[in-house]
ROSE-4610 file (N, C-alpha, C; in Angstrom, 1 decimal, always signed):
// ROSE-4610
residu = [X/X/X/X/X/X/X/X/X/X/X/X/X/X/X/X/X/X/X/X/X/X/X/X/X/X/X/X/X/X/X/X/X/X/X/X/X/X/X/X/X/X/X/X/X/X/X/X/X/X/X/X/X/X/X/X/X/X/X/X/X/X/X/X/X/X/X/X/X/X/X/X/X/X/X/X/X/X/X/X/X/X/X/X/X/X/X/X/X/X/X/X/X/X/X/X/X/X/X/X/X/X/X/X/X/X/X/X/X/X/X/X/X/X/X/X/X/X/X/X/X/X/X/X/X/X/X/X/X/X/X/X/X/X/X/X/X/X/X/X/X/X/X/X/X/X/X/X/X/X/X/X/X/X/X/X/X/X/X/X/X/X/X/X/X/X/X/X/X/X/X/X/X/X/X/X/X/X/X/X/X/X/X/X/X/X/X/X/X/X/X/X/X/X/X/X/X/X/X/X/X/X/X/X/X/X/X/X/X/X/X/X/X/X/X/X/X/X/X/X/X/X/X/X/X/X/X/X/X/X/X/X/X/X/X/X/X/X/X/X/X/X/X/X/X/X/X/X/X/X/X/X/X/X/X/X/X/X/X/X/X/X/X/X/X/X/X/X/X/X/X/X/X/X/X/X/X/X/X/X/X/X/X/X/X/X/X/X/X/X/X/X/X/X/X/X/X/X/X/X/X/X/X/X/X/X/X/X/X/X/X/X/X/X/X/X/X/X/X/X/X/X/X/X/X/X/X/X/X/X/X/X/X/X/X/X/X/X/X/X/X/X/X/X/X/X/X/X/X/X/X/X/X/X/X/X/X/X/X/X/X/X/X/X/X/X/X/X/X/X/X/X/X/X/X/X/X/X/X/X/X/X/X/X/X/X/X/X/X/X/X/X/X/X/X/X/X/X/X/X/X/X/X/X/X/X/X/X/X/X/X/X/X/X/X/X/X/X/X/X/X/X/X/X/X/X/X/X/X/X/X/X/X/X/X/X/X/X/X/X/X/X/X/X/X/X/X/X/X/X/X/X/X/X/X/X/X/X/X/X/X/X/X/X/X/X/X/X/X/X/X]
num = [1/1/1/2/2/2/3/3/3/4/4/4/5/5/5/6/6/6/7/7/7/8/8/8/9/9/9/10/10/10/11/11/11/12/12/12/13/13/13/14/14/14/15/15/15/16/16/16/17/17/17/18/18/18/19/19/19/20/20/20/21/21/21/22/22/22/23/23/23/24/24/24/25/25/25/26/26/26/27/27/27/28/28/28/29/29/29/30/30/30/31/31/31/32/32/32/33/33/33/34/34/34/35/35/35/36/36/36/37/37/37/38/38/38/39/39/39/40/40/40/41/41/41/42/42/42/43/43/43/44/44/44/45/45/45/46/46/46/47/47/47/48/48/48/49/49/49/50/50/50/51/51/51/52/52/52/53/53/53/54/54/54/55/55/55/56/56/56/57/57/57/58/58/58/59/59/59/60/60/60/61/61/61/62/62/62/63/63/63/64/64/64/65/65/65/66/66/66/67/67/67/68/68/68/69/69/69/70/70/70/71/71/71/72/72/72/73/73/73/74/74/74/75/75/75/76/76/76/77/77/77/78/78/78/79/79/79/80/80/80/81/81/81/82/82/82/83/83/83/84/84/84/85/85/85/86/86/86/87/87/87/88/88/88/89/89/89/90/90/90/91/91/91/92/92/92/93/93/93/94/94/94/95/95/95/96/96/96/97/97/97/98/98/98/99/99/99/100/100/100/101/101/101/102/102/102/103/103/103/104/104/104/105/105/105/106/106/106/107/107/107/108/108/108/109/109/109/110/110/110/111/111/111/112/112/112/113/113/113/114/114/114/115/115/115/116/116/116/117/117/117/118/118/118/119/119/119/120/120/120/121/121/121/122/122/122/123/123/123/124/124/124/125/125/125/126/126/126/127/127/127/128/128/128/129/129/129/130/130/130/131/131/131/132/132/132/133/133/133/134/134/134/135/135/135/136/136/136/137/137/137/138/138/138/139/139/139/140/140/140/141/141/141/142/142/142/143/143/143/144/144/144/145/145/145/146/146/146/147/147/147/148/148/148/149/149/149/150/150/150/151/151/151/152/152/152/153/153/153/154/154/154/155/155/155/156/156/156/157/157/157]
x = [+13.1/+13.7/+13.5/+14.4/+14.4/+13.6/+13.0/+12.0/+13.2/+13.0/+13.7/+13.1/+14.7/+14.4/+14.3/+14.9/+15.3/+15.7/+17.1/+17.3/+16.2/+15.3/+13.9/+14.0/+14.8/+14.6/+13.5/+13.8/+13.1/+13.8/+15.4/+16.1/+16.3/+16.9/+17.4/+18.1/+18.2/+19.2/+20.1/+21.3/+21.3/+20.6/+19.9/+19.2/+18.0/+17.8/+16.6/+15.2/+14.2/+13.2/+12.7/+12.6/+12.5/+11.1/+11.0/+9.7/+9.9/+8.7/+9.1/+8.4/+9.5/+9.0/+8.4/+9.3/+9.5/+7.8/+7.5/+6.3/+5.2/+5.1/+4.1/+4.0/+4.9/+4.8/+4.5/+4.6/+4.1/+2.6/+2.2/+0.6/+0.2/+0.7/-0.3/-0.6/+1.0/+0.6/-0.2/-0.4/-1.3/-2.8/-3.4/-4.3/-4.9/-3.9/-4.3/-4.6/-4.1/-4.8/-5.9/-5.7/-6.9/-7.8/-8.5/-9.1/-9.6/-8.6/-8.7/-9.9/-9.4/-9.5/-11.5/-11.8/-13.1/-13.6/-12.6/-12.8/-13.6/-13.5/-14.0/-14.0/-14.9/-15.4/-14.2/-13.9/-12.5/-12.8/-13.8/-13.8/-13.6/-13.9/-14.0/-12.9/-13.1/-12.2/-11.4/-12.3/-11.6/-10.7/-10.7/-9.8/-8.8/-8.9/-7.6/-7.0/-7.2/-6.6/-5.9/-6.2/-5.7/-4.8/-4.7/-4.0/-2.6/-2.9/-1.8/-0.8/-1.7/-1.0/-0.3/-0.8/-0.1/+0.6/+0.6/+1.5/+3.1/+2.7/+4.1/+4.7/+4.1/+4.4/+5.3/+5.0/+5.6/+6.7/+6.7/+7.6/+8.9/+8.2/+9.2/+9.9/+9.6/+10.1/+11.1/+11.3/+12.0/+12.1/+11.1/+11.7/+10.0/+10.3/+8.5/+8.2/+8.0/+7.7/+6.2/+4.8/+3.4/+3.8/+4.8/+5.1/+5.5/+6.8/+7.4/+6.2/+5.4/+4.1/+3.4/+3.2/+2.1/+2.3/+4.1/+4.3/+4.5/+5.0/+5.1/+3.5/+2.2/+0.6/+0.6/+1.2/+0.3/+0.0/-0.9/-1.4/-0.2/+0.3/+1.1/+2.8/+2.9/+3.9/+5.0/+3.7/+4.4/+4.5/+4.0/+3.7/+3.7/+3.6/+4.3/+5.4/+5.9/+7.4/+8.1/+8.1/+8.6/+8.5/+7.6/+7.4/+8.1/+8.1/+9.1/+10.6/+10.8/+12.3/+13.1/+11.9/+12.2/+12.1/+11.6/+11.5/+12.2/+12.8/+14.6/+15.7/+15.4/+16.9/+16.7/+15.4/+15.3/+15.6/+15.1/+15.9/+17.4/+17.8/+19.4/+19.7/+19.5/+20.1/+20.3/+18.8/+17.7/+17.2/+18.0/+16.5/+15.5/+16.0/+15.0/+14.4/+14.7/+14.1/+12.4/+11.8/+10.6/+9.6/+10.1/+9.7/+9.3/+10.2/+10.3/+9.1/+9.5/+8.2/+6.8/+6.4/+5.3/+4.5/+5.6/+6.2/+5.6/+6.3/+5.9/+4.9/+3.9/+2.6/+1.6/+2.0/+0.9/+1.2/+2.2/+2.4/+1.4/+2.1/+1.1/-0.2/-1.0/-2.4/-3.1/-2.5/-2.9/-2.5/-1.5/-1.5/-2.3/-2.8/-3.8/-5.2/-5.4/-6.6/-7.6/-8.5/-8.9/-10.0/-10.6/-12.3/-12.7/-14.1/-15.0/-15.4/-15.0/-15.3/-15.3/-16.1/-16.1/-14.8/-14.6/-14.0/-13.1/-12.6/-12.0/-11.3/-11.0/-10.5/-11.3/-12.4/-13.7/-14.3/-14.4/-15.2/-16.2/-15.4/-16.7/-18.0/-18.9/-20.6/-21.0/-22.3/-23.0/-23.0/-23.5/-23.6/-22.2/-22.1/-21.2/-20.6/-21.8/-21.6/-21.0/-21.0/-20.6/-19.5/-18.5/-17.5/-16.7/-17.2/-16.9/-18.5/-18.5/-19.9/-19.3/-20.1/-19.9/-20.6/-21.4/-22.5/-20.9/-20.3/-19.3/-18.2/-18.4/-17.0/-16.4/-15.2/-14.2/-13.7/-12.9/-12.2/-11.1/-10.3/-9.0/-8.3/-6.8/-6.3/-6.4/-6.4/-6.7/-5.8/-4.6/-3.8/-4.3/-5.3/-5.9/-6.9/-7.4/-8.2/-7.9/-7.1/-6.6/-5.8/-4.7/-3.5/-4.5/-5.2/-5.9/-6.2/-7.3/-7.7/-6.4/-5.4/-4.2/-4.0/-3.4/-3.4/-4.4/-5.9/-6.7/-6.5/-6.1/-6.6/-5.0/-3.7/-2.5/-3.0/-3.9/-3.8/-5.2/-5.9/-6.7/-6.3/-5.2/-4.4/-4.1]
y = [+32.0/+30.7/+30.1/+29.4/+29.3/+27.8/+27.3/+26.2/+25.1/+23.9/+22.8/+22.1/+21.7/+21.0/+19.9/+19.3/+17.8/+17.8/+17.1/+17.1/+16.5/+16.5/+16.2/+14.6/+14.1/+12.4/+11.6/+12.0/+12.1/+11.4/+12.0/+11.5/+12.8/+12.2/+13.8/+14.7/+15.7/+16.4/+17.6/+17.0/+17.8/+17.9/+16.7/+16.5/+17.4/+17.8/+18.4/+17.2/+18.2/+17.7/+16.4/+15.2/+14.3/+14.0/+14.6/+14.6/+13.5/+12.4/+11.4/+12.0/+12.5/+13.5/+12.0/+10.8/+9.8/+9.6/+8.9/+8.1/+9.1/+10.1/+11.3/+11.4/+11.5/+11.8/+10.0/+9.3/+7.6/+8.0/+8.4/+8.4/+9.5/+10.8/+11.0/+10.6/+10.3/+9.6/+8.8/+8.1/+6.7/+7.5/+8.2/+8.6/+9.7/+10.1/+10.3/+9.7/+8.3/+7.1/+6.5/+6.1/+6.3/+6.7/+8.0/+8.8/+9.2/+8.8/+9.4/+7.9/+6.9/+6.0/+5.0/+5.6/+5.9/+4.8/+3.6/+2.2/+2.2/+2.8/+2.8/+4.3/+4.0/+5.7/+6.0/+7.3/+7.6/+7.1/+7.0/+6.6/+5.4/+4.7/+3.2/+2.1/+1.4/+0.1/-0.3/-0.6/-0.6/+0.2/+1.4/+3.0/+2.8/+2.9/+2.5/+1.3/+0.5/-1.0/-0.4/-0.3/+0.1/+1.0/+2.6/+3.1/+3.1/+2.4/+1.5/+0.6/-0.1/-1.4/-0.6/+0.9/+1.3/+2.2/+3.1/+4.1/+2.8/+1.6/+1.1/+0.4/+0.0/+0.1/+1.0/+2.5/+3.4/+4.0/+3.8/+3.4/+3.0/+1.7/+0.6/+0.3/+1.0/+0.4/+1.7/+2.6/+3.6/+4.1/+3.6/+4.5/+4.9/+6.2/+7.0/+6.2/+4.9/+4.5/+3.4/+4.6/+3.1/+1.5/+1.5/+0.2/-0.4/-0.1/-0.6/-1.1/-0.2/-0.7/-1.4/-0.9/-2.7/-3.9/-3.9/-5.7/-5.9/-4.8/-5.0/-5.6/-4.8/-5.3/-5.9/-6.6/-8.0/-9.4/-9.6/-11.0/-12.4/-12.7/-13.5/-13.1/-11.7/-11.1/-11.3/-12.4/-12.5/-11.0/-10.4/-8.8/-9.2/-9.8/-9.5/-9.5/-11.1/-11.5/-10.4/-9.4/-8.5/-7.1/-7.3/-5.9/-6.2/-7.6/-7.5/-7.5/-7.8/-7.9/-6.1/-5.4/-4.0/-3.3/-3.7/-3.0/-3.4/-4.5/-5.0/-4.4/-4.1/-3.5/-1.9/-1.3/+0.0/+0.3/-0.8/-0.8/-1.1/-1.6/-2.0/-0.2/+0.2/+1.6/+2.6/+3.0/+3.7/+3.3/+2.4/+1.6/+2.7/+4.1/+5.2/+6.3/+5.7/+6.4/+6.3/+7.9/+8.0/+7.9/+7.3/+7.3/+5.5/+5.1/+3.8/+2.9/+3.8/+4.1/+3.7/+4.6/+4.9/+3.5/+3.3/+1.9/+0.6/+0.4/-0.2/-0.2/+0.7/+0.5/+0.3/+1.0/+0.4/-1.1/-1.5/-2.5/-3.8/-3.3/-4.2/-4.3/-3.2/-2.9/-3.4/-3.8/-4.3/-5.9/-6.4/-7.6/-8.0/-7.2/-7.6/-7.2/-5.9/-5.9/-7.1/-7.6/-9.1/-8.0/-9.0/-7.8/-9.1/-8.7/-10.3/-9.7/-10.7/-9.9/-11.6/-10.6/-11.5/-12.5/-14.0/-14.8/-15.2/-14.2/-13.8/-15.5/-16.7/-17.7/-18.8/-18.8/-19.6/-19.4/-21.0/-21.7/-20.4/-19.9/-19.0/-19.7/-18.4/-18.8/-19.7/-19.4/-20.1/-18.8/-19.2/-18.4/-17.9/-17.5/-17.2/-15.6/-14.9/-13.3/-13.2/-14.2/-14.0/-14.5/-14.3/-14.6/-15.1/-13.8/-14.5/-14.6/-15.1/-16.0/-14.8/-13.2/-12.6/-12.6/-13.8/-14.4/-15.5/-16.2/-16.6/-15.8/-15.5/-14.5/-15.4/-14.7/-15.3/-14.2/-14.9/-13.8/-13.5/-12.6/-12.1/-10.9/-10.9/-9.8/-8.8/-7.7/-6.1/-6.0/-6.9/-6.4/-7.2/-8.3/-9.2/-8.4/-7.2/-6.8/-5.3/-4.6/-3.7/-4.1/-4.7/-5.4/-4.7/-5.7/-5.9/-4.3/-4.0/-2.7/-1.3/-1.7/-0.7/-0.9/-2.2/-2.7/-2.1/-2.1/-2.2/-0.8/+0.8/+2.0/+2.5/+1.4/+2.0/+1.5/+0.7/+0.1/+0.9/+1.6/+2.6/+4.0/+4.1/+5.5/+6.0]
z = [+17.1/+17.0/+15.6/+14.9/+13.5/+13.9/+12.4/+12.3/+12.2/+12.8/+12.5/+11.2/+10.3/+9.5/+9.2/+7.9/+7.3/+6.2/+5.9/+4.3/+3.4/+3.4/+3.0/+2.5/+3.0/+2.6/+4.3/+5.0/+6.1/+7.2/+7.1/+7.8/+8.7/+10.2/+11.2/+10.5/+10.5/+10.1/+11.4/+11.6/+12.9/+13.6/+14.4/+15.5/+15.2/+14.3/+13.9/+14.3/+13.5/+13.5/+12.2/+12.8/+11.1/+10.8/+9.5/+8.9/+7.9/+7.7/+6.9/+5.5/+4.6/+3.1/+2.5/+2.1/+1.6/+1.5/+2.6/+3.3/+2.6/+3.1/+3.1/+1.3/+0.7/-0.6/-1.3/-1.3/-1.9/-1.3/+0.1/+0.2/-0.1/-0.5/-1.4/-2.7/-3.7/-4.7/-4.8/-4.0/-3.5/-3.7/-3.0/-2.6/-4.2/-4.6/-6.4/-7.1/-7.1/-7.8/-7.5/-6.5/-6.1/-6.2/-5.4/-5.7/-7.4/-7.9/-10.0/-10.1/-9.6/-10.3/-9.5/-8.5/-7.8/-7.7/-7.1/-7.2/-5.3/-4.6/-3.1/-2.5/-1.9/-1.2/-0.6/+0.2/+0.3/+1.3/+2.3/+3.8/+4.3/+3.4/+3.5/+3.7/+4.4/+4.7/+3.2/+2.0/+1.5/+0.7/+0.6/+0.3/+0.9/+2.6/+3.1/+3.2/+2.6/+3.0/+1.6/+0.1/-0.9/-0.9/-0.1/+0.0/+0.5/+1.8/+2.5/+1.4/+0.9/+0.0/-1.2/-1.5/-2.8/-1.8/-1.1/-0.6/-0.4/+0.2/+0.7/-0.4/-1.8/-2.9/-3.2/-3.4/-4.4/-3.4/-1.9/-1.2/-0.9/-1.1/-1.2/-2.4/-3.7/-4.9/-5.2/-4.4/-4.6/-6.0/-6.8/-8.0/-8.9/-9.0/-9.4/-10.8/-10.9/-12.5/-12.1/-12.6/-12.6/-13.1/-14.2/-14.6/-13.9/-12.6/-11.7/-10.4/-10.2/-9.1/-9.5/-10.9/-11.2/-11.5/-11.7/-11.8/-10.2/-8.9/-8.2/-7.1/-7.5/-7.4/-7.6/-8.8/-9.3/-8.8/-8.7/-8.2/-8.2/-9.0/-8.8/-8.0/-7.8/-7.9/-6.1/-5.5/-4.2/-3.3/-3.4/-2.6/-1.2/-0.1/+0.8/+1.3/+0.3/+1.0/+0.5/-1.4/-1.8/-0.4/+0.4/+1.2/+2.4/+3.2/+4.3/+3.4/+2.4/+2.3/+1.9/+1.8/+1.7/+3.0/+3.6/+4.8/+5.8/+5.6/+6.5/+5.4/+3.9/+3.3/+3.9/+4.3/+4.8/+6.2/+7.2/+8.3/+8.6/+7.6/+7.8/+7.1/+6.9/+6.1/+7.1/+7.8/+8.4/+9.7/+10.9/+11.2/+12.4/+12.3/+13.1/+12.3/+11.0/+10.1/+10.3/+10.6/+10.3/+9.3/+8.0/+6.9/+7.5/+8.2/+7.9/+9.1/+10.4/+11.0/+10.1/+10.0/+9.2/+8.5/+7.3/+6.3/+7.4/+8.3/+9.2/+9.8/+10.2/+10.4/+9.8/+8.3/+7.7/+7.0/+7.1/+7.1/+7.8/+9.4/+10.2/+10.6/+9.9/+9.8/+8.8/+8.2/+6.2/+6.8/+7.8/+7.8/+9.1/+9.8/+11.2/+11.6/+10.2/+9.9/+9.3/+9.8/+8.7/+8.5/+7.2/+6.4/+6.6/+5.8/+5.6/+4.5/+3.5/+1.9/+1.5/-0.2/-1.3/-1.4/-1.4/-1.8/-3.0/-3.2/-4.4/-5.2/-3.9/-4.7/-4.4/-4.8/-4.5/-6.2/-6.3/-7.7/-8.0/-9.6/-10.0/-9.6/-10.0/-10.1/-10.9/-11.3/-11.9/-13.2/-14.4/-15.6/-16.1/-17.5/-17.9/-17.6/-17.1/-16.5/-15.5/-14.2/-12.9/-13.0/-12.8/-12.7/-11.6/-9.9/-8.8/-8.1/-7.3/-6.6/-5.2/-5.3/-4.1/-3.0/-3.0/-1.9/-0.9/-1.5/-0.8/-0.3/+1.4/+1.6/+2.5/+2.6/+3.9/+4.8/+5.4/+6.1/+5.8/+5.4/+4.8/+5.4/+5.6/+5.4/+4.8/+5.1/+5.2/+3.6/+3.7/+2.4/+1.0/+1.2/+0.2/-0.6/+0.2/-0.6/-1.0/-0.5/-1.0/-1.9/-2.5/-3.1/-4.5/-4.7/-5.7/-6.6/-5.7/-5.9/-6.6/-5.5/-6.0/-7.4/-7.6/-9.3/-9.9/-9.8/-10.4/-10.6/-10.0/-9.7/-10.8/-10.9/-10.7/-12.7/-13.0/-14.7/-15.0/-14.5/-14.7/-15.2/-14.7/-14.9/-16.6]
């Protein structure tokens, strides 16, 4: 019996078998940067919250350029409403696409995971060295603190 394939975008092909190439290939890029860049243990809450947030990045921006993902990171850059509005132009295309699947859960894992971290928008410290006061945490989204990190691993490169 011959192997079932996929035109490797990770769409059916002939009722074949759909392997999401798309998805699969942004997290490992993701997970190169990462990993190069040794900002969180690979096991850790925050590795994956990062990886998530960059895999659906390089994803969603459909085009292989770090310049393109780190204005897309950036802190002022509005990153989620940018991520739902990609992942309705991918389900209007796609919408059983397993690439998109995927997109979609890590989506809603990065927005329903909460952490209890440093307060990233809380009155610096005290002294001119401290910059954030990491005694003050909150509670945040799984993607508030990964977001960051990505940028941080994607301008390390």
């Amino acid at each position: 019996m011959p192997p079932e394939s996929t035109n490797g975008a990770g769409r059916r092909n002939g009722g074949g078998l759909a392997v999401p190439m798309a998805w699969l290939c942004a997290e490992y890029l993701a997970d190169q940067y990462l990993t190069a860049a040794g900002l969180a243990e690979p096991a850790s809450l925050e590795h994956r919250a990062a990886l998530r947030a960059l895999a659906l990045t390089v994803h969603l921006s459909g085009e292989p350029a770090p310049d393109t993902w780190l204005r897309h990171t950036a802190h002022e850059a509005d990153w989620p409403a940018w991520v739902a509005e990609r992942l309705a132009a991918e389900a209007a295309e796609d919408p059983d696409g397993a690439d998109l699947v995927l997109a979609r859960g890590a989506w809603t894992a990065l927005r329903e995971t909460w952490v209890h971290a440093a307060d990233l928008e809380s009155p610096p410290g005290t002294g001119t060295a401290l910059l954030v006061d990491e005694t003050a945490r909150t509670w945040l989204p799984a993607w508030q603190l990964g977001l960051p990190l990505a940028h941080l691993a994607l301008w390390l490169a």
